[in-house]
Structures are given as structure tokens and as C-alpha cells.
C-alpha positions in Angstrom: 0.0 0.0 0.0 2.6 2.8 1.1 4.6 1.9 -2.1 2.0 2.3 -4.3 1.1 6.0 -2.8 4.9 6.4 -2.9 5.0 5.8 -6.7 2.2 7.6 -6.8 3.3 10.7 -5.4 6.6 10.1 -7.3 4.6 10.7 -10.9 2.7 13.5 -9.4 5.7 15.3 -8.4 7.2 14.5 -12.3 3.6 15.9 -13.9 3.7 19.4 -11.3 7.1 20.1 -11.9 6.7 20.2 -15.7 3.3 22.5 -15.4 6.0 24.0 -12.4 8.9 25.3 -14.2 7.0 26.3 -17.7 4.8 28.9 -15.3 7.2 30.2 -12.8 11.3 30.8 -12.5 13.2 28.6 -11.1 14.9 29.1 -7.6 18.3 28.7 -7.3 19.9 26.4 -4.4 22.4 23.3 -3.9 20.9 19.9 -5.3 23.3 17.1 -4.1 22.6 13.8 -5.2 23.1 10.5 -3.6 24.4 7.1 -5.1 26.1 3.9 -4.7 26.7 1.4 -6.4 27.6 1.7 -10.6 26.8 -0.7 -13.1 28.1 -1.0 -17.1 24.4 -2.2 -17.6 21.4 -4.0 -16.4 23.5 -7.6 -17.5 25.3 -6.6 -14.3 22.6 -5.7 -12.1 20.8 -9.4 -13.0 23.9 -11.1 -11.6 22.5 -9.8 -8.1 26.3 -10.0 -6.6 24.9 -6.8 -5.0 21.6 -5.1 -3.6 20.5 -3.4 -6.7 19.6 0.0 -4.7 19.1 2.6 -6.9 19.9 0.3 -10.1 21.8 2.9 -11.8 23.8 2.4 -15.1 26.7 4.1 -16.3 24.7 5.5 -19.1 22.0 6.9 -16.8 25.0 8.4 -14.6 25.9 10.3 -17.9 22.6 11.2 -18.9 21.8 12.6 -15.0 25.1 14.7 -15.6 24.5 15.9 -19.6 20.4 17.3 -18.0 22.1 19.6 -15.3 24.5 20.9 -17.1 21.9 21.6 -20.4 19.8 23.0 -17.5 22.5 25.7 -16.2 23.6 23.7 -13.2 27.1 23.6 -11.7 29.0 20.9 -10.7 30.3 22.0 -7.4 33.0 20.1 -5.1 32.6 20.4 -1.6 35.0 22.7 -0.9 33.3 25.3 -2.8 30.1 24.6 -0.6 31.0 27.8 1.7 31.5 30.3 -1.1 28.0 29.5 -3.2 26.3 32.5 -4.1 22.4 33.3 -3.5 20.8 32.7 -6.6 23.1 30.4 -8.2 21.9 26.9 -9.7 24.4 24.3 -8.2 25.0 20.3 -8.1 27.2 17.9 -5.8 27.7 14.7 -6.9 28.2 12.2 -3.5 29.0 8.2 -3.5 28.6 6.1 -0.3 30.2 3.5 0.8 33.1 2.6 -1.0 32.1 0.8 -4.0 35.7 -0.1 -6.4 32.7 0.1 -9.0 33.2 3.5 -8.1 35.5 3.9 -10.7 33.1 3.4 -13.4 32.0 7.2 -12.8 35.3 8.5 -13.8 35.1 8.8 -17.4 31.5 10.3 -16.9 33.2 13.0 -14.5 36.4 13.8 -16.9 33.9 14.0 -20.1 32.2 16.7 -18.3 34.5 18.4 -15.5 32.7 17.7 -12.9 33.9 16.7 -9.4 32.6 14.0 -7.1 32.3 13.5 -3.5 33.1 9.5 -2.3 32.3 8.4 1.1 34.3 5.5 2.5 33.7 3.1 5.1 37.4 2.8 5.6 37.4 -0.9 7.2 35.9 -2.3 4.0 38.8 -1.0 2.2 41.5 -2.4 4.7 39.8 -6.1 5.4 38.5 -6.4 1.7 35.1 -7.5 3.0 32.0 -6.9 1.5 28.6 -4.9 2.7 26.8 -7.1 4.7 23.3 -6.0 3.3 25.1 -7.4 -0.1 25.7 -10.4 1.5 22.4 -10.9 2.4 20.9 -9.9 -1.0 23.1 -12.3 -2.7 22.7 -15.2 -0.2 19.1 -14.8 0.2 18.2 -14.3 -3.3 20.4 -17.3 -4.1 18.2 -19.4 -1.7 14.9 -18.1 -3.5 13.8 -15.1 -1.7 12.1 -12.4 -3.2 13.3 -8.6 -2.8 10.6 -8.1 -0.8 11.4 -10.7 1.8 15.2 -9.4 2.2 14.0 -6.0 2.2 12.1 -7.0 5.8 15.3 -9.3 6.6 17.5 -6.2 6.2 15.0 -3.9 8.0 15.4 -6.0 11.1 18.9 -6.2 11.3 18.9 -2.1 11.5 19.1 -2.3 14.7 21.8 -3.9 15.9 25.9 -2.8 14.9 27.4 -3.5 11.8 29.9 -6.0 14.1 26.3 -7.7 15.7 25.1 -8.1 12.2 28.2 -9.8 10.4 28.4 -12.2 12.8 24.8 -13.2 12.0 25.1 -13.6 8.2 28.6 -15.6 9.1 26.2 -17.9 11.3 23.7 -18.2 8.8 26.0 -18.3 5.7 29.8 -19.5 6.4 33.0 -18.4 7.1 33.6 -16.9 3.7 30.2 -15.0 3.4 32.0 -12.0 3.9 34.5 -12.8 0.9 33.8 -10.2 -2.1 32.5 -12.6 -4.9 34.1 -9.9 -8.0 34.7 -6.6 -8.9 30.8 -5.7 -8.6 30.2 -5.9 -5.1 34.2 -5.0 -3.5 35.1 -2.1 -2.0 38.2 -0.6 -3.1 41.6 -1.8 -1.8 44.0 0.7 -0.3 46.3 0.9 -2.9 43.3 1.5 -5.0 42.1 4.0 -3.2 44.9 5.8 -2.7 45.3 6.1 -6.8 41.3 7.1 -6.8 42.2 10.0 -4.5 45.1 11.5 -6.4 42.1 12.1 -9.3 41.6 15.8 -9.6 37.9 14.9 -9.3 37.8 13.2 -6.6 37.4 14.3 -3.1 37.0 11.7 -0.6 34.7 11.8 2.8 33.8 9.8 5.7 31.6 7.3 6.7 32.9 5.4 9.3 34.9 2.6 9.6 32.4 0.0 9.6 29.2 1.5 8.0 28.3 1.9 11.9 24.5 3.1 12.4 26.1 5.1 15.3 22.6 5.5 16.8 22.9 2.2 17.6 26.3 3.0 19.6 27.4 3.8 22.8 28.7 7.3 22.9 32.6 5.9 22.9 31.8 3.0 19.9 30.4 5.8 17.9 33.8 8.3 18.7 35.8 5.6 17.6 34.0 4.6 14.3 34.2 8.3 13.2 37.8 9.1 14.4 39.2 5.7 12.9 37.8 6.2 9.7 39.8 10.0 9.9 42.7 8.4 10.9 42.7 5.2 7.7 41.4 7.6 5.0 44.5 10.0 6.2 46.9 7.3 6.4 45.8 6.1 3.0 45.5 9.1 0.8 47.5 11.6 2.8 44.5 14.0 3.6 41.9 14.2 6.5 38.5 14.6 5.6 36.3 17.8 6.2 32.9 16.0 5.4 30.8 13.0 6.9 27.8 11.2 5.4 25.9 9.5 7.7 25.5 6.1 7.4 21.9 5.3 7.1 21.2 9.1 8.0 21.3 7.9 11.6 22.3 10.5 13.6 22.1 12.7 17.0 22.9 15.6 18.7 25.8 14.0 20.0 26.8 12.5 17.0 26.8 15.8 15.6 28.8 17.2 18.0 31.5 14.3 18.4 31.8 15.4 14.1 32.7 19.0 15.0 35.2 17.6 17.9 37.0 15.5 15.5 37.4 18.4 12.7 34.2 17.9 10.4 32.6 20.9 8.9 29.9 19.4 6.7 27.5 16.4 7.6 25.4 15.0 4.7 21.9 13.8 5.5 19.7 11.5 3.3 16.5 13.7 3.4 15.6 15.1 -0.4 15.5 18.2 -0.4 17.0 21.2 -2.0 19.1 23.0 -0.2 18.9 26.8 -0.3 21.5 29.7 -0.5 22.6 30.9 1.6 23.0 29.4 5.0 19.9 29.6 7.1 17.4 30.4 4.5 14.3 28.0 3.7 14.3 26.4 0.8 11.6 23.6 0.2 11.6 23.3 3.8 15.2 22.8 4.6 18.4 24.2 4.2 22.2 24.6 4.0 22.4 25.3 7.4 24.9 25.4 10.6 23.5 23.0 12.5 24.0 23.3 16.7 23.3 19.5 18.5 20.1 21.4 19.6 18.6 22.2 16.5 18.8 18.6 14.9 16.2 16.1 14.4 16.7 12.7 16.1 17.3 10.1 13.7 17.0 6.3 15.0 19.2 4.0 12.6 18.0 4.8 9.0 18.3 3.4 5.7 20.0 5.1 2.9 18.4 2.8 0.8 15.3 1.3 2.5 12.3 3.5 3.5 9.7 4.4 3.5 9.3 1.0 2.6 10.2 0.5 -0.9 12.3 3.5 -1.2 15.5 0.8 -1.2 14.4 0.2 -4.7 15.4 4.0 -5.5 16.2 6.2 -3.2 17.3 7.7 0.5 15.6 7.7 3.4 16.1 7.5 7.0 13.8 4.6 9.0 12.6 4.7 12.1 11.1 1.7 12.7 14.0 -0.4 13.7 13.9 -1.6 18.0 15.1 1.2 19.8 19.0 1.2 20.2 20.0 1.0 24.3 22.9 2.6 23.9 23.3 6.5 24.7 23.8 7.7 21.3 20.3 6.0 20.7 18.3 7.9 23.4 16.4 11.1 21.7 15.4 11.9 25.4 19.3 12.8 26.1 20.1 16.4 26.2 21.7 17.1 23.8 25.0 20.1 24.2 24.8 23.0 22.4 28.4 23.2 20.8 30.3 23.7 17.2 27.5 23.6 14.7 27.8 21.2 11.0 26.8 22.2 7.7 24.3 20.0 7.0 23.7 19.3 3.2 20.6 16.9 1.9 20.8 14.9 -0.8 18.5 13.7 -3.2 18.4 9.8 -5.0 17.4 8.6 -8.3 15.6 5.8 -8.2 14.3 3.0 -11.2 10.8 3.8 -11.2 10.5 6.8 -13.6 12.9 8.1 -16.2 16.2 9.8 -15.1 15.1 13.1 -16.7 11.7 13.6 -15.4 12.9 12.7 -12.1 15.7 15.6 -12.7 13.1 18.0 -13.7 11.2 16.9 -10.8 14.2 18.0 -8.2 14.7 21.2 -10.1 10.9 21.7 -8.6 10.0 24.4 -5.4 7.4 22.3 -5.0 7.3 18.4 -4.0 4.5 16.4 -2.7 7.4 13.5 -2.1 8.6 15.2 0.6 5.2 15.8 2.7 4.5 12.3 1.9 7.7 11.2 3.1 7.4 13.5 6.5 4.2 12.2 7.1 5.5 8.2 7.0 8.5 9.0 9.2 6.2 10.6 11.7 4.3 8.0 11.7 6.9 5.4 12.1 7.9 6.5 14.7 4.8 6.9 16.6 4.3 3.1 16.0 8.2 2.7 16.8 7.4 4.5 20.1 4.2 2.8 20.9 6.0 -0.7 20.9 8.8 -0.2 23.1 
């Protein structure tokens, strides 16, 4: 039911934006744009060595690119972000996780000029393991589930670590479950990596060592996820990071402010939205703003790629439906200290439902039902989240 209304709402936002931008002028602002995984084609994606997620194909990475820049968009690199001028039409391109897939946007980026942001969950890169909800895509799907029925697997593993939940699929699928199976569903190596970063292009970013929900950490466990992943991508590339993606969106007040402690300026969030210029204005209902502990949302463990409920099929969103998390980061009741703000940045995702460009004309848009529609499931969630624990 909720992913039908989401699709739904999806081709009603296409068909306003369209009637949108012929009637009025468009606003300017910062569209950042989420993704993952790239694939030469769908051949690729039907070997399911991976969780599809947003199913996006090289050639749909360049034709995303070629519609900004037609549309007066550009490219931005995060460094840039605090110099953007009111008025101004600008994009940010952002990878999570890690992906040596990654590499497949490279040509894309150099045919155009445009600069990307990768976030890397730096223990992937060192152990050579793969994503655990990979692992259970390709185990499950292997043993005849549908994508439906791993979606609900996954959702209830969102609540425990990314340690808690490796040690489950080992359990349930051998020793070697962790073992990358090829070059689709690997992270990078460090050697790799290091040779990735020396790309003009490429700007590299946090996001933990272990793809850690750090909602579902204690206060020290989520210190230490954020500072080793400083410390590896340093040690590997020669540069400290400025920026952070959250994994999952899952974040805090404290989360926020253990980010500013350790030297990040900029914390990118999974909400869709576009992000107005300059800092502190409204724009769609959110912002580019400098973000105190105080001001910011509670988040319990999200999904970048799973909610609300089918939006793992195309798309960001944080959950909140997973079991509440015991440990302090976890606790939206806990005061949270006012402190160094972030710059938080929201991102949108393109998703396999509708054709890439309507769904770029569609984030061009001032005005998106998705995002109501989106507000008013997370609220809900986690009323019925609250109400069962």
C-alpha cells in the first residue's frame, strides 16, 4: 500500500514540476545527489552480486550529468560549498560507501568536469570484506527469496551494529560470506584508493569505519567509528576529511557534535531536499544550514536505501522503525550540548521507477508532494516505533 502511494506521489511530483517550471522561474539552491553502487548495464545488475539499490547504469549516470548541465547547473566540489552565491543553480555529486565500482564514474566526471564526493567506510577498504546487506541480497536471493522478503530481513537487522550483524550472516551463511565474490560488489583496496584520490575529481569523505548506524552505539563505539575512519582515509590518501555522510542518515545531537570535535565541517543527511543559499534560509523546507546539536532532528538507525518501505528500490531515506537502540547515542530523550554547529547538506536519489530526466526536472521543482508524503511516514513510524517499546 505505502509503495503504491509512494510511486504515486513520485509521478505526481514528475507531472507538477513540468506544469512548475514552464509557469514560474526557477529558484536557485544546492541539489546534491546520492548514489552507490555503478553498473556498465542492467547484464550486471541481474547477476544480483549486490543489492541493486538505486539500479543505476553508467549510461544513466551520464545522462543525469548531460540534464544539469543543459539546465545551467554547476557541478560544485565540496570545498566550494561555503562560497556559493544566493541565486546560483548548483549540483554535488556524492557516492557512499566505497564501491571499487566506483570507478566506473570517472570517465563520466572527466567528459564533463565535474567533481565528485566518495564516502568510505574505511574498514571495508582495509579487510576487503563486503557490505553485509550485499551479502544478504546475494545469499538470500540465491536461496529463493524475493526482494521483498530481504528488504524486511534487512530492515530488522537495523538495529543492531554493523559487528552484531556480520556475525549473524557468518552464522547463517559460512566463514567466507564475507569474501567479495568480483569486482561488482568489492570495495576498493588501499592501494586502490589511494590512486582514486590523487584524481583531480575526486574528493574523498567519511563514513565510518564500519558503516556503523552510530545511533545504535554507545557514545565511545560511535567516537571511535568516526575518528578511525579519519585516521585510515589520512593514512591512506595523505588527507583528513572535512565532510561525513551519515551512514543510514542515523544521527544525533551528539553524533553531531563528536563530528565538529573530531574536525568535520559538513555532515550530509539523506532527506531530499534542496538545499537553499545561503546558509539559514528556507528552501523547500530545509536548508544549508549550521546545524547546533540542539537544533537537529533525532534520527533512529536509518536506511540510505530502504524507507519508507520501498524506497530501497530507488532512493534515501532514513527509517525509524528499527527496535530502539539501548545505547546512549540511541536515546532522543538525552540532552543534547549545544556546541560547534555542522553544515548539514541533503541529498537527493534517483531511483528505477521513472525516467532519469523527469525525475531531474522533478528535483529542479520548489514544490514536492514526495517530501510531505515522506514526512508524514517517518512521523508515523515513529509513533508506531514509540508505541512498541
Amino acid at each position: 500500500m505505502i509503495a503504491s502511494i509512494q510511486r504515486f506521489v513520485r509521478k505526481t511530483d514528475c507531472l507538477v514540476a513540468r506544469a512548475y517550471l514552464s509557469a514560474f522561474r526557477e529558484r536557485g539552491g544546492l541539489l546534491a545527489f546520492l548514489f552507490h553502487s555503478l553498473f556498465h548495464d542492467e547484464r550486471e545488475i541481474a547477476l544480483n552480486q549486490v543489492d541493486p539499490l538505486q539500479r543505476t547504469t553508467v549510461a544513466q549516470f551520464r545522462a543525469f550529468i548531460a540534464y544539469y548541465q543543459k539546465h545551467g547547473y554547476r557541478f560544485v566540489n565540496p570545498d566550494e560549498l561555503d562560497a556559493l552565491e544566493p541565486g546560483g543553480k548548483y549540483a554535488l555529486v556524492t557516492f557512499d560507501d566505497g564501491y571499487f565500482n566506483n570507478v566506473l564514474a570517472l570517465p563520466v566526471l572527466e567528459e564533463y568536469q565535474v567533481p565528485a564526493l566518495f564516502f568510505i567506510s574505511t574498514d571495508h577498504v582495509r579487510e576487503r570484506k563486503s557490505f553485509w546487506w550485499d551479502v544478504l541480497y546475494r545469499e538470500r536471493v540465491a536461496q529463493g527469496a524475493t526482494p521483498d522478503q530481504v528488504y524486511h530481513e534487512a530492515q530488522a537487522l537495523k538495529s543492531l551494529t554493523t559487528e552484531q550483524i556480520e556475525a549473524e550472516l557468518v552464522a547463517r551463511f559460512g566463514a567466507d560470506a564475507l569474501k567479495p565474490r568480483g569486482d561488482i560488489d568489492r570495495p576498493f583496496t588501499p592501494d586502490e584508493l589511494r590512486a582514486f584520490a590523487r584524481h583531480p575529481l575526486v574528493h574523498l569523505g567519511n563514513h565510518t569505519a564500519n558503516h556503523a548506524i552510530l545511533t545504535n552505539y554507545s557514545a565511545e563505539d560511535a567516537h571511535a567509528q568516526i575518528l578511525r575512519a579519519q585516521e585510515a582515509l589520512e593514512e591512506m590518501t595523505g588527507a583528513r576529511p572535512r565532510t561525513i555522510a551519515f551512514p543510514n542518515g542515523a544521527r544525533s545531537g551528539p553524533v553531531v557534535q563528536t563530528c565538529a570535535e573530531l574536525g568535520l565541517r559538513v555532515g550530509f543527511t539523506i532527506r531530499p531536499a534542496k538545499n537553499a543559499l545561503p546558509a539559514g534560509q528556507s528552501c523547500s523546507g530545509l536548508n544549508v544550514s549550521r546545524r547546533t546539536p540542539s537544533d537537529l532532528p533525532f534520527v533512529r538507525g536509518g536506511a540510505d536505501h530502504h524507507s519508507p518501505p520501498y524506497e530501497g528500490r530507488g532512493g534515501g531515506g532514513e527509517t525509524t522503525h528499527s527496535v530502539a537502540s539501548k545505547a546512549p547515542y540511541g536515546k532522543p530523550e538525552r540532552p543534547w550540548t549545544a556546541g560547534s554547529g555542522l553544515v548539514q547538506v541533503d541529498r537527493f536519489s534517483l531511483h528505477d521507477e521513472l525516467p532519469v530526466e523527469a525525475q531531474c526536472r522533478a528535483y529542479r521543482s520548489d514544490l514536492l508532494l514526495y517530501g510531505l508524503f515522506r514526512a508524514g511516514y517517518l512521523k508515523l513510524a515513529r509513533g508506531w516505533a514509540n508505541a512498541s517499546t
